[in-house]
C-alpha positions in Angstrom: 0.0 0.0 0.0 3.1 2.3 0.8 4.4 1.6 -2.0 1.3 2.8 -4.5 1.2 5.8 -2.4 4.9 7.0 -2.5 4.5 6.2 -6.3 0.9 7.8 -7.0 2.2 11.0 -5.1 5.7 10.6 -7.0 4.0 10.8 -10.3 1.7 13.3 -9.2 4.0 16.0 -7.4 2.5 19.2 -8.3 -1.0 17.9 -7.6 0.3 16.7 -4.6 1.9 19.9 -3.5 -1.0 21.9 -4.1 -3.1 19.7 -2.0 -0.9 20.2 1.0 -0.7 23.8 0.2 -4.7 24.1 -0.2 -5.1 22.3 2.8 -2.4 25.2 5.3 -4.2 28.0 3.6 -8.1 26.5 4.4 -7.3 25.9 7.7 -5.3 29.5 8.3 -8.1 31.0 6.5 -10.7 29.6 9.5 -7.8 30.3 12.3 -8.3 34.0 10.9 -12.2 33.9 11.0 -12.4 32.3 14.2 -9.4 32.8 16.2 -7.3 30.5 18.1 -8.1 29.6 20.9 -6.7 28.0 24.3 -7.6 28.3 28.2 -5.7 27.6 31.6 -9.1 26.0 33.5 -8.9 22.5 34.9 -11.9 20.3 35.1 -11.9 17.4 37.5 -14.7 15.1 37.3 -15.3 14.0 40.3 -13.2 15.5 42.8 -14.4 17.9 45.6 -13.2 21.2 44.2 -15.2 20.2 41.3 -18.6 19.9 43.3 -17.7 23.2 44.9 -17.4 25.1 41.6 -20.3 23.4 40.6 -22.3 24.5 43.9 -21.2 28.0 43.5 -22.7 28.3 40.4 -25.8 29.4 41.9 -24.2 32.5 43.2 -25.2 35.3 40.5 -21.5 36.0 40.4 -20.0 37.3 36.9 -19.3 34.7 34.6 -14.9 35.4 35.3 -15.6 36.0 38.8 -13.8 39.2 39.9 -10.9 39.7 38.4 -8.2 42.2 40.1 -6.5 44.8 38.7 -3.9 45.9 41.1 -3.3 49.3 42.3 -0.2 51.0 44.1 2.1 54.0 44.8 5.4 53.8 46.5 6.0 54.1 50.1 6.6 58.1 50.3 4.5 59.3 48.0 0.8 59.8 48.1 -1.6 56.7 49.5 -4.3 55.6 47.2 -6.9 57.0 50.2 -5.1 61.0 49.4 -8.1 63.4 47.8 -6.2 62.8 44.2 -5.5 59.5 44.2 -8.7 58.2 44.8 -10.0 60.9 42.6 -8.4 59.3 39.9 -8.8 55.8 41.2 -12.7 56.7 41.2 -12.3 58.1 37.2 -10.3 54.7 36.3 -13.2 52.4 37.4 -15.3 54.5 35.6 -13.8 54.2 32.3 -13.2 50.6 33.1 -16.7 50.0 33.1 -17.2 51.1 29.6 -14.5 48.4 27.5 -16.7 45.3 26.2 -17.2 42.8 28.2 -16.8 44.5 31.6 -20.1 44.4 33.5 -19.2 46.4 36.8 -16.4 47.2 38.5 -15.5 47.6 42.5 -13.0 50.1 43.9 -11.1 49.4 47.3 -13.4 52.1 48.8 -16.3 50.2 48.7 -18.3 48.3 51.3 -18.1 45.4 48.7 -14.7 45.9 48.2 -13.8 45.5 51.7 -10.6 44.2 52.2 -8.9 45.5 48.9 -7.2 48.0 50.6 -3.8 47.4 52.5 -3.4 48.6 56.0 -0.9 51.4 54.8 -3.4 52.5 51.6 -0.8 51.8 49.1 -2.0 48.7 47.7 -5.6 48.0 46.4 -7.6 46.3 43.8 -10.1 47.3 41.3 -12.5 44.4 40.9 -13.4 43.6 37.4 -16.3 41.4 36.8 -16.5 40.4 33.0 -19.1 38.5 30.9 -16.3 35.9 29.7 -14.6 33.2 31.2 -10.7 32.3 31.3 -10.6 31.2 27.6 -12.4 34.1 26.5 -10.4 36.4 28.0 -7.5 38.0 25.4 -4.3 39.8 25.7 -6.7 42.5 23.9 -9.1 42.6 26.6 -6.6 43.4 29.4 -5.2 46.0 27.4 -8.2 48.0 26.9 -9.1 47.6 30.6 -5.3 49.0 31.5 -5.5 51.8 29.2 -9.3 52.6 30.6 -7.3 52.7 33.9 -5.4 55.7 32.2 -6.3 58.2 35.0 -4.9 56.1 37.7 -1.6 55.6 35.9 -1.2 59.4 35.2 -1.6 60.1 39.0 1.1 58.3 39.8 -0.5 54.6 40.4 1.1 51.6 39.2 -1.8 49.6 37.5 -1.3 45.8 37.0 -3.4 43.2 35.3 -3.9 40.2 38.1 -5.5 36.9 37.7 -6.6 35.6 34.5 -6.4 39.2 33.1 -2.7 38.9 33.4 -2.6 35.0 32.3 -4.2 36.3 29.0 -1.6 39.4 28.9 1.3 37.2 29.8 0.2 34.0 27.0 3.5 34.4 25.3 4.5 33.2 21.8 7.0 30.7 21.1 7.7 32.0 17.4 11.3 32.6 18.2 11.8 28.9 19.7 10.6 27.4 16.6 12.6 29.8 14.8 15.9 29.0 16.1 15.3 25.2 16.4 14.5 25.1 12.8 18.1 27.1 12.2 20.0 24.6 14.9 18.3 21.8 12.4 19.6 23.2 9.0 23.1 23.5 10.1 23.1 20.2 11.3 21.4 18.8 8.0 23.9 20.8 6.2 26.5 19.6 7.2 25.3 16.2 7.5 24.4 16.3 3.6 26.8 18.5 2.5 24.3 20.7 0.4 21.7 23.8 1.2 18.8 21.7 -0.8 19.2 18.4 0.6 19.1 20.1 4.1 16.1 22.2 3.4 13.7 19.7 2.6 13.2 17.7 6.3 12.7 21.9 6.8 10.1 22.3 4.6 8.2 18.9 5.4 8.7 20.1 9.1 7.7 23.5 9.0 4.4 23.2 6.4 3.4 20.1 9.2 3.8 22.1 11.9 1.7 25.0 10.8 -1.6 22.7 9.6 -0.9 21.0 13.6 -1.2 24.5 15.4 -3.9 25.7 13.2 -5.7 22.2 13.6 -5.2 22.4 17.3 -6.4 26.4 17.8 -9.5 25.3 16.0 -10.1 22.1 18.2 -9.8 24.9 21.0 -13.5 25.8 20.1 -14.6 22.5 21.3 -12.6 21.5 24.1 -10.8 23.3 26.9 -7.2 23.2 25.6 -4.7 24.5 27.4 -1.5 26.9 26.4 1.0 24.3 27.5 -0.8 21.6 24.9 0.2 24.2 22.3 3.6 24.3 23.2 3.8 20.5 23.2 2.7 19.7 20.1 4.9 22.5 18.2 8.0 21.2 20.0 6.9 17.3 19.4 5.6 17.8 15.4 8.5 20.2 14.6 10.8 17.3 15.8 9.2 14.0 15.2 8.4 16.1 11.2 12.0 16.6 10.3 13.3 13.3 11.4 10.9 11.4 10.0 12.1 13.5 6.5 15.4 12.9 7.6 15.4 9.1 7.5 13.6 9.0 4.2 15.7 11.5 2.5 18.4 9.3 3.7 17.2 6.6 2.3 16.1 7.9 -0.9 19.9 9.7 -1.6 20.7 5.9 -1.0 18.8 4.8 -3.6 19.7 7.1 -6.2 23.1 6.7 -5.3 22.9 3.3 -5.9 21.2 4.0 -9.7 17.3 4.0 -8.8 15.3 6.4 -10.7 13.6 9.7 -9.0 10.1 8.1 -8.9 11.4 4.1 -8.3 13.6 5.9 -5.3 10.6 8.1 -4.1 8.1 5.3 -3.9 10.4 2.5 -2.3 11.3 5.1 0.0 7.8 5.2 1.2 7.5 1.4 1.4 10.6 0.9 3.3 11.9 3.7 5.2 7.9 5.2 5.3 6.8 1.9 7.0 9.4 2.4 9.5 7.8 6.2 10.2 4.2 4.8 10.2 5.1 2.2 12.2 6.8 4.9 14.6 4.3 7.2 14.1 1.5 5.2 15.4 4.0 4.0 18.5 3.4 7.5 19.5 -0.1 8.1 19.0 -1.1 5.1 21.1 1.2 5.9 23.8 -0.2 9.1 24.0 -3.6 7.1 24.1 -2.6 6.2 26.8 -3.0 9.3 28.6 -7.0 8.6 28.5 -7.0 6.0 31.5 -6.1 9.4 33.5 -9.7 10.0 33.7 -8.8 14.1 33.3 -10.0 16.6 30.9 -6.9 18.2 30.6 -5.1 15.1 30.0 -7.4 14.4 27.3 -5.7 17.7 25.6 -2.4 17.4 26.2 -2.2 14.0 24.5 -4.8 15.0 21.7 -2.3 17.7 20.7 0.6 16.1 20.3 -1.0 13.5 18.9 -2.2 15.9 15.8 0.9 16.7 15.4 2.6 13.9 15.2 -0.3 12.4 12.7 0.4 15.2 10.4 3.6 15.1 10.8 3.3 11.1 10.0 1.0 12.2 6.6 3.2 14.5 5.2 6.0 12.2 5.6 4.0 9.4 3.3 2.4 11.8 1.3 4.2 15.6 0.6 7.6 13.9 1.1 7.6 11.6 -2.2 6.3 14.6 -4.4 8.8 17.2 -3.4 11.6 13.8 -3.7 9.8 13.7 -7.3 10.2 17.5 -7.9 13.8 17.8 -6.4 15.1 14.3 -7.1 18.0 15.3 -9.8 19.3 17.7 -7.1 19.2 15.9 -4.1 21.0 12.7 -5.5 24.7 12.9 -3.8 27.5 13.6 -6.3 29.6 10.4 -5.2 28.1 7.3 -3.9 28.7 7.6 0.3 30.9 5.1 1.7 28.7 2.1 3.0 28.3 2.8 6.7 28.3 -1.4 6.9 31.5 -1.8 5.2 33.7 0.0 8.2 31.9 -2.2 10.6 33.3 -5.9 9.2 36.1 -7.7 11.3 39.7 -8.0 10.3 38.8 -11.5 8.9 36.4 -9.8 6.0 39.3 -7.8 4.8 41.7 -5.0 5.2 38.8 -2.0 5.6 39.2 -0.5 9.1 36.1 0.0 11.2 35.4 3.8 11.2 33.1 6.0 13.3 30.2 4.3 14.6 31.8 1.2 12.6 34.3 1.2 15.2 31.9 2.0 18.2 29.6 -0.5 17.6 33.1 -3.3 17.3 34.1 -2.1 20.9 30.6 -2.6 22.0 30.1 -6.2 20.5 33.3 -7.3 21.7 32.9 -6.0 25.7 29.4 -6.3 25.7 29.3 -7.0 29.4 31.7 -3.8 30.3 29.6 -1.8 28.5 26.2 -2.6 29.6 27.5 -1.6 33.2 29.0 1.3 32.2 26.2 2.0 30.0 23.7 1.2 33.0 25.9 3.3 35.5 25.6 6.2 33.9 21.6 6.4 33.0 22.1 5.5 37.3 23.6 8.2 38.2 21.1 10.3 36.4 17.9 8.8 37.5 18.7 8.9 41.4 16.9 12.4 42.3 14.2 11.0 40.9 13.6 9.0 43.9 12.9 12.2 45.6 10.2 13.6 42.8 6.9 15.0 44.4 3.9 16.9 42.2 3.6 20.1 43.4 2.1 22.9 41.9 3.3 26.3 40.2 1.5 29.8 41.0 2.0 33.6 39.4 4.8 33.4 42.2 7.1 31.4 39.4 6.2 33.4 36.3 9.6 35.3 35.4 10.5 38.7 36.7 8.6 41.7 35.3 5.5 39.5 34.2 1.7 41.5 34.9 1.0 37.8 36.8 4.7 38.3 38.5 4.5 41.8 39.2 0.9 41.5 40.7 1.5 38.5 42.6 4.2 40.6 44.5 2.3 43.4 45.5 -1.0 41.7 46.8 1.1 38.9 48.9 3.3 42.2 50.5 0.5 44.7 50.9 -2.2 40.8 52.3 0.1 38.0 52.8 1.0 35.3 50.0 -2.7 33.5 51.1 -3.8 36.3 49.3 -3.1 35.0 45.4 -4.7 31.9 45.9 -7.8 32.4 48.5 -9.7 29.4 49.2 -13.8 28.8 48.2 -15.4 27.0 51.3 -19.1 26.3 50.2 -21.9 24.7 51.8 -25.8 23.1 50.9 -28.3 23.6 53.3 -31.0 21.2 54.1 -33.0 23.9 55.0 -33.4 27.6 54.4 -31.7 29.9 57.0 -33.2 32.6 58.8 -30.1 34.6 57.3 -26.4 35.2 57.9 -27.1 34.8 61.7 -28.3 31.4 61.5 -26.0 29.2 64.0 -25.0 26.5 61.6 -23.6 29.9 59.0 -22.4 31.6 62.1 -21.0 28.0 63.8 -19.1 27.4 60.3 -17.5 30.9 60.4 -16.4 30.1 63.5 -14.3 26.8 63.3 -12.9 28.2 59.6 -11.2 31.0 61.4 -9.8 28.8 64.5 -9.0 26.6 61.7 -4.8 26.3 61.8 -3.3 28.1 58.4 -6.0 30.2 58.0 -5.2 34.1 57.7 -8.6 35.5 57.4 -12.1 34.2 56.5 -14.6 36.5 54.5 -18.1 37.0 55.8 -20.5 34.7 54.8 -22.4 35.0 51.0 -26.0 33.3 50.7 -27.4 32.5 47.6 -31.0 34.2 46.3 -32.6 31.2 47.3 -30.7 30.9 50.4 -29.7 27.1 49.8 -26.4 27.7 50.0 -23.8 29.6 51.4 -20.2 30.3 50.8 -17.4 32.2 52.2 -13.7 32.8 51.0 -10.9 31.3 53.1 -7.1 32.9 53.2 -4.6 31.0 53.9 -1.4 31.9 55.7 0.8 30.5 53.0 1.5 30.8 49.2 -0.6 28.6 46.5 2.2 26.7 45.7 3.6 26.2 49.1 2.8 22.5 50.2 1.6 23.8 53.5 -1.9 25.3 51.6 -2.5 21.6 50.0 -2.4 20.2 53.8 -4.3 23.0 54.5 -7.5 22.1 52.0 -6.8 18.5 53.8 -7.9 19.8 57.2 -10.5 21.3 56.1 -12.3 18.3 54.3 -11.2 15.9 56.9 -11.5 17.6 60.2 -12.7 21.1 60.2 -16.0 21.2 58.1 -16.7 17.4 59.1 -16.6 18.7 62.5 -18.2 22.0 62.5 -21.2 20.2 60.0 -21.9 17.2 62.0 -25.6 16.2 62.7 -27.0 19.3 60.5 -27.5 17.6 57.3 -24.9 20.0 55.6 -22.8 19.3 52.3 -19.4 20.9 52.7 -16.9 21.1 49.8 -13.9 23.0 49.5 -12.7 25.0 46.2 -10.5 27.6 44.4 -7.3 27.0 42.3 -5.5 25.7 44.6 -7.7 23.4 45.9 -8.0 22.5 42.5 -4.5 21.7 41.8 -4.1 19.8 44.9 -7.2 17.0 43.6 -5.3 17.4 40.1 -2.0 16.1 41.7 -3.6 13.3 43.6 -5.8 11.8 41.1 -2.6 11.9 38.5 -0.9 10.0 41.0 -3.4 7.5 41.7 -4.0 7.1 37.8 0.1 7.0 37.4 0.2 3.2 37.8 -2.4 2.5 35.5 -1.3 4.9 32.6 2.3 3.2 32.8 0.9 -0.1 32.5 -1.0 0.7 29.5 1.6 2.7 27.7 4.3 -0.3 28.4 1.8 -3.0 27.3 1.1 -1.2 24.0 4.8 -0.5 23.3 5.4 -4.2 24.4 2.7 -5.7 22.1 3.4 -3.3 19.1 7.1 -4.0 19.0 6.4 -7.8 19.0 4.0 -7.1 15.9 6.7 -5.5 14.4 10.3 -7.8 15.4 7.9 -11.1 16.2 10.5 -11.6 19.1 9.1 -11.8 22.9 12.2 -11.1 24.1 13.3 -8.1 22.2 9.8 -6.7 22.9 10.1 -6.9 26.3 13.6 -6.1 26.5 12.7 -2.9 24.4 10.2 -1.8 26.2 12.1 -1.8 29.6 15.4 0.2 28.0 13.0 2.7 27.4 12.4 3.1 31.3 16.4 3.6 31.5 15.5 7.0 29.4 12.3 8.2 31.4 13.9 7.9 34.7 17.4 9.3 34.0 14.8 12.9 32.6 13.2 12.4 35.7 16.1 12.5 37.9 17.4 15.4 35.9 13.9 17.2 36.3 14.2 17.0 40.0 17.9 18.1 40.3 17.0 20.9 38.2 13.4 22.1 39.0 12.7 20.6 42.4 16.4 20.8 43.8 17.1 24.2 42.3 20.4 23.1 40.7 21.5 25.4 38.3 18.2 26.9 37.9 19.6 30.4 37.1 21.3 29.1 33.8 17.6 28.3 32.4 15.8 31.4 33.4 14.3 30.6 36.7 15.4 32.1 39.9 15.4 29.1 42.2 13.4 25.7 43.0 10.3 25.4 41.5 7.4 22.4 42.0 6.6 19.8 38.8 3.1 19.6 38.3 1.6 16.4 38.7 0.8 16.4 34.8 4.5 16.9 33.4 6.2 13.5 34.4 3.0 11.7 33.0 2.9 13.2 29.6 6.7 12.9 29.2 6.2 9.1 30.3 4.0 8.9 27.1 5.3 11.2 24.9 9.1 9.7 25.6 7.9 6.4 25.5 7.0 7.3 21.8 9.6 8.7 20.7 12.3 5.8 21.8 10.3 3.7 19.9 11.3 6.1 16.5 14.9 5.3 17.2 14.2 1.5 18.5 12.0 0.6 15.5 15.2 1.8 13.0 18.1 0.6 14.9 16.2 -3.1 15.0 14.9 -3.0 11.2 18.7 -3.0 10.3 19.7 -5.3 12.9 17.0 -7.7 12.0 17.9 -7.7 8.2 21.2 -8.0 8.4 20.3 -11.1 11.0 17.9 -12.6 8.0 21.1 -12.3 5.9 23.4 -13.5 7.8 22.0 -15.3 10.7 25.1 -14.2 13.1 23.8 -12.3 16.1 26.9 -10.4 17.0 27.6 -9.8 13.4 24.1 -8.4 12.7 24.3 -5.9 15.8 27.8 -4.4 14.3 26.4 -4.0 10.9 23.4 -2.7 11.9 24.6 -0.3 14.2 27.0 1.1 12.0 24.6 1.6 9.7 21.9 3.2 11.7 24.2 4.8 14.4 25.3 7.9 12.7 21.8 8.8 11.5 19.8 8.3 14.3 22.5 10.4 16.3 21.7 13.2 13.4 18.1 12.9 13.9 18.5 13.0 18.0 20.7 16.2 17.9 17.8 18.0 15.7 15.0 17.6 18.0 17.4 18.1 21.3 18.3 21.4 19.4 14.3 22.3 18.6 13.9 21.0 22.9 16.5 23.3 24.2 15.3 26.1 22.0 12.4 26.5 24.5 14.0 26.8 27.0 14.1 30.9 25.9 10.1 30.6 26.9 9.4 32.7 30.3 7.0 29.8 30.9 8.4 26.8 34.0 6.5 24.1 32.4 7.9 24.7 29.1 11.1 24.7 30.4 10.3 21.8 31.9 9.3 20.1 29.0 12.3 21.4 27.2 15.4 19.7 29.4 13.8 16.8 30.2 12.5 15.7 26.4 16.3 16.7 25.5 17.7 14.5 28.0 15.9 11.9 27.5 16.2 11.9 23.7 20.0 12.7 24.0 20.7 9.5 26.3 18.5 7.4 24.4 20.4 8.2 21.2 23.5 7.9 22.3 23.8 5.2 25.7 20.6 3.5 25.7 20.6 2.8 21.1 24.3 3.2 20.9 25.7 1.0 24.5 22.7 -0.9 26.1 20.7 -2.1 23.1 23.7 -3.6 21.0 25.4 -5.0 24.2 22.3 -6.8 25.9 21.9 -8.3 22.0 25.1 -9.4 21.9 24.6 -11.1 24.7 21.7 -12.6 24.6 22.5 -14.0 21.1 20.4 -16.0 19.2 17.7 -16.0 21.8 16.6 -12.6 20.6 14.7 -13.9 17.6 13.1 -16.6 19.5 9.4 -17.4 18.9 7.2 -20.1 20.1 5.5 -21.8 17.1 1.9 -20.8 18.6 2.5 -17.4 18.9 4.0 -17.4 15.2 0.5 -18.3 13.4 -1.2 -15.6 15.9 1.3 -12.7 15.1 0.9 -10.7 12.0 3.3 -10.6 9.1 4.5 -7.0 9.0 8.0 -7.1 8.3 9.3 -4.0 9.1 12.7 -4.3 8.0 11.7 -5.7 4.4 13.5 -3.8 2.0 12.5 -5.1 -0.8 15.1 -7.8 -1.4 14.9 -11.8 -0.4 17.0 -12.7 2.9 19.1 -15.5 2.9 17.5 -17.8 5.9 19.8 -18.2 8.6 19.5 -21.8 10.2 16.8 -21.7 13.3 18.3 -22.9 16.4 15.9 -25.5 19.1 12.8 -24.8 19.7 12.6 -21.6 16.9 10.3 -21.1 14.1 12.3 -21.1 10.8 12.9 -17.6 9.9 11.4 -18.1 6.4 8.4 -18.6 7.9 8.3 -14.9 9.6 7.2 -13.3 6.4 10.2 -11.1 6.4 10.4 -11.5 2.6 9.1 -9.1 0.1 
């Protein structure tokens, strides 16, 4: 089927082009009409802040909730309370009022905006109710409301966007990242091909793949919450996964032509070898990410469905674009001398004279001290795995956004001028079985009570009843920061002791809610749903691999190296983030919590990706065993030919990783280092020391396969290249290898 495609798009390039082309203009057309959109909200199904957002939906609150917009002068100059100041304060809210979607506005002076004045009077809030929620609120819509506070600003008040207002100011473009990955990726190509076209072309299939993923993914934002951070994943993942999948074709079809196949011939077996590989691949990563679904979370249900466009697109273009620019290019992209055969410098002395070169040589060393280097190999991804013995989910607030941020800068002034309880207040609500006779009522006035004797608690607002007087609600402060594990313990006691205690025999339904509460019931059902996710994602890499090299063993085997890779980015995620350890050389300015979310994706996502590099480092180990039927001989040759290209491919998407590391954003960075690491010691210790080594040593008993699984197992033949093996002798108890349907 490959094959009729490669050749049908071969034959067809400019018809093929234009398609691709039609398609990136359609959809940027409808990103322009519509808008992109993403949104920070978390829904948990389930969980108890969940029920409390739902419950205080009867509240005829704004649809955003009030919003702040910080206010405040400098000690030494005038309070916000002097004649002008609050003049001007007064004219701000005023003018507020008018922008669109603004439907009233509170000043620190009013009896409803009690307690948004500091004790000294230099630091307030304007309260901004709007008629949209987080998603709906753009970087346009806090602009408008700062310059509407105009008045204030010219009187000397420094105004700041808080809250979501500042989370939509703050959404930040990763443009340049792309940018300079895509640069880091055309040296490397250039110099790997030694020409300007040959390296622009896993560019071009890249970048036109990445483009139709983020407008695909902005418009899926119109039906499901996605979230900023999903975004960001899939343009780091497509841009990566798109140019080396173009890489290892366009390898393979320079191959080809080198070796005297036509354009179109090379083109379309091209797509039936090397593409199978990349579908194959392809849809490793896709169902890993799959995977993600067991997590029973909304937002987990986004950050794999990104990716996952862009990794299918990435995956079509590939088998589709990639043969019709081949076609259209082919005369200049064929190399001007045939390249040395990769295989040739990895044969012993006893083939000939040739000496082993570059990973000719490597892959020798590692053949012949197979059980030196497995240790050493082993020892090392040790060493780098050990913090994460120490990893804990915590979770990020505005306090981590980088310096001179509106969610930075107003996170600052409200936790000096309130305490840091104040950027992450606490929603305590309650159902009542029966109407109260109002905010006096003993079991309102009882519940106020034990919140404020409640230990952690920095202030507790005055009690809110609903119009039908059903429920009630009030808003809890904590002593301590949002993302300071002392507030999660804090929304602990208060479930488990405090409400259960102060409620007991009334009939009342107590939940607690907010953001942090919220993040807190996201961390603990990701690691209660951790276990399961990992299963499934191992079992499907597992099962797919043993579809693909019908070998139990090197399934299994497989799918445990590429533990060896997740654990050594974990360990380097908590030196880095949780530990602090050279957190100034990225950006940040100390230790900073993972979110529950980012070691669970990466688990997935990783898990993906190792299988790229394991399905192309096997394919040529398993045809040069069909030829040859020498284990140790099989793993030289094939790791000579596959080592210096899928160290090629590895440095191009760490390069296109580390590039976001320039993003202001933690959990970018996050995702930045540890997809790097991971990818760089898979690459290089895990493909290039532990693989080869644990094959040597295992010898033949890598290819063996009961005769019952045999006739159950498909016939995929992944490393068919087109040619007939020579069938190496089976050894007891194996199934002939003729009988594996490795031939053409």
């Amino acid at each position: 089927m490959l094959l009729s495609v490669g050749r049908w798009c071969a034959r067809r390039p400019k018809r093929t082009v234009a398609a691709w082309l039609l398609l990136l203009t359609a959809l940027a057309a409808a990103v322009g009409a519509f808008g992109r959109v993403t949104t920070e909200a978390v829904t948990i199904p389930g969980s108890d802040s969940q029920a409390a957002r739902d419950v205080a939906e009867a509240f005829s609150d704004a649809a955003s909730g009030r919003q702040p917009v910080v206010l405040y002068t400098a000690p030494g100059s005038p309070a916000l309370t002097a004649t002008a100041q609050r003049k001007a304060v007064d004219e701000a809210a005023r003018a507020i009022e008018k922008v669109d979607h603004v439907v009233a506005v509170t000043t620190p002076f009013e009896p409803k905006g009690r307690g948004a004045l500091s004790a000294d009077g230099h630091t307030g809030q304007l309260l901004v109710e709007l008629d949209v929620t987080g998603r709906d609120i753009t970087s346009e819509t806090t602009r408008h409301i700062t310059d509407a506070a105009a008045p204030a600003a010219e009187a000397g008040i420094e105004v700041t966007a808080g809250a979501d207002l500042a989370a939509a100011a703050d959404r930040g473009d990763t443009g340049h990242s792309e940018i300079i990955g895509l640069a880091a990726a055309f040296v490397i190509l250039a110099v790997g091909f030694g020409s300007v076209i040959a390296a622009g072309v896993p560019l071009l299939n890249g970048a036109i793949g990445l483009a139709i993923s983020l407008c695909s993914i902005g418009l899926v934002g119109h039906l499901m919450d996605m979230p900023s951070t999903g975004t960001t994943i899939a343009a780091m993942i497509g841009l990566g996964v798109g140019i080396d999948y173009t890489l290892f074709c366009l390898t393979r079809f320079r191959e080809l032509r080198a070796a005297g196949a036509g354009v179109e011939e090379a083109a379309a077996r091209t797509t039936a070898g090397s593409g199978k590989a990349v579908a194959f691949a392809g849809c490793a990563v896709i169902a890993a990410l799959a995977g993600l679904a067991l997590g029973g979370l909304p937002l987990l249900h986004a950050l794999a469905l990104a990716p996952g466009i862009a990794v299918l697109v990435a995956m079509a273009a590939t088998l589709t674009l990639l043969p019709a620019v081949l076609s259209l290019l082919g005369h200049r992209l064929t190399p001007k001398a045939r390249p040395r055969d990769a295989a040739s410098g990895a044969t012993d002395a006893a083939d000939g004279p040739a000496r082993p070169r570059g990973w000719g040589r490597i892959a020798g060393y590692v053949a012949a001290r197979p059980w030196r280097c497995l240790l050493a190999g082993l020892a090392l991804a040790g060493v780098l795995a050990a913090p994460a013995t120490q990893l804990t989910f915590g979770q990020l607030d505005a306090g981590d956004k980088a310096p001179g941020t509106s969610s930075r800068i107003a996170y600052d002034r409200l936790a000096d001028a309130f305490g840091p309880g104040a950027n992450g207040p606490l929603q305590v609500v309650t159902t009542l079985p029966t109407r109260p006779s109002g905010p006096g009522d003993s079991r309102v006035t009882d519940l106020t009570t034990a919140l404020r004797s409640t230990e952690g608690v920095a202030a507790v607002g005055p009690a809110q009843l609903d119009a039908h007087g059903t429920h009630a609600r009030w808003q809890v402060t904590p002593t301590t920061a949002p993302g300071d594990p002392a507030t999660a313990e804090l929304v602990d006691r208060l479930r488990d002791e405090t409400l259960p205690e102060a409620t007991e025999g009334t009939g009342q339904v107590t939940h607690v809610g907010g953001a942090t509460a919220a993040q807190a019931d996201l961390n603990e059902r990701l690691a209660r749903r951790m276990p399961l996710v990992v299963g499934f994602v191992l079992t499907v890499a597992a099962l797919l691999l043993l579809a693909a090299f019908r070998s139990p063993v090197v399934a299994v085997k497989a799918a445990l190296m590429n533990l060896i890779s997740v654990a050594a980015s974990y360990g380097v995620l908590t030196a880095l983030f949780q530990w602090g350890w050279g957190a100034t050389l990225i950006g940040l300015e100390g230790a900073v919590p993972i979110p529950g979310y980012v070691p669970l994706l990466m688990f997935a996502v990783l898990f993906g990706l190792s299988m790229d590099y394991e399905v192309f480092l096997l394919s040529a180990v398993r045809a040069a065993y069909l030829r040859e039927g020498d284990t140790r001989r099989a793993v030289i040759t094939g790791l000579a030919g596959t080592g210096r290209i899928i160290t090629s491919a590895a440095l191009i998407m760490v390069s296109v990783f580390l590039s976001y590391l320039l993003s202001d954003d933690p959990v970018v960075k996050m995702f930045g280092i540890g997809l790097a690491t991971a990818v760089a010691l898979d690459a290089t210790v895990v493909r290039g020391v532990v693989v080869p080594s644990t094959m040597v040593l295992l010898g033949r008993a890598n290819w063996w396969l009961p005769r019952r699984l045999d006739r159950l197992l498909p016939h995929m033949a992944i490393e068919d290249d087109g040619q007939e093996p020579a069938p190496a002798s089976p050894g007891p108890g194996e199934v002939p290898l003729a009988s594996t349907g490795s031939t053409s």
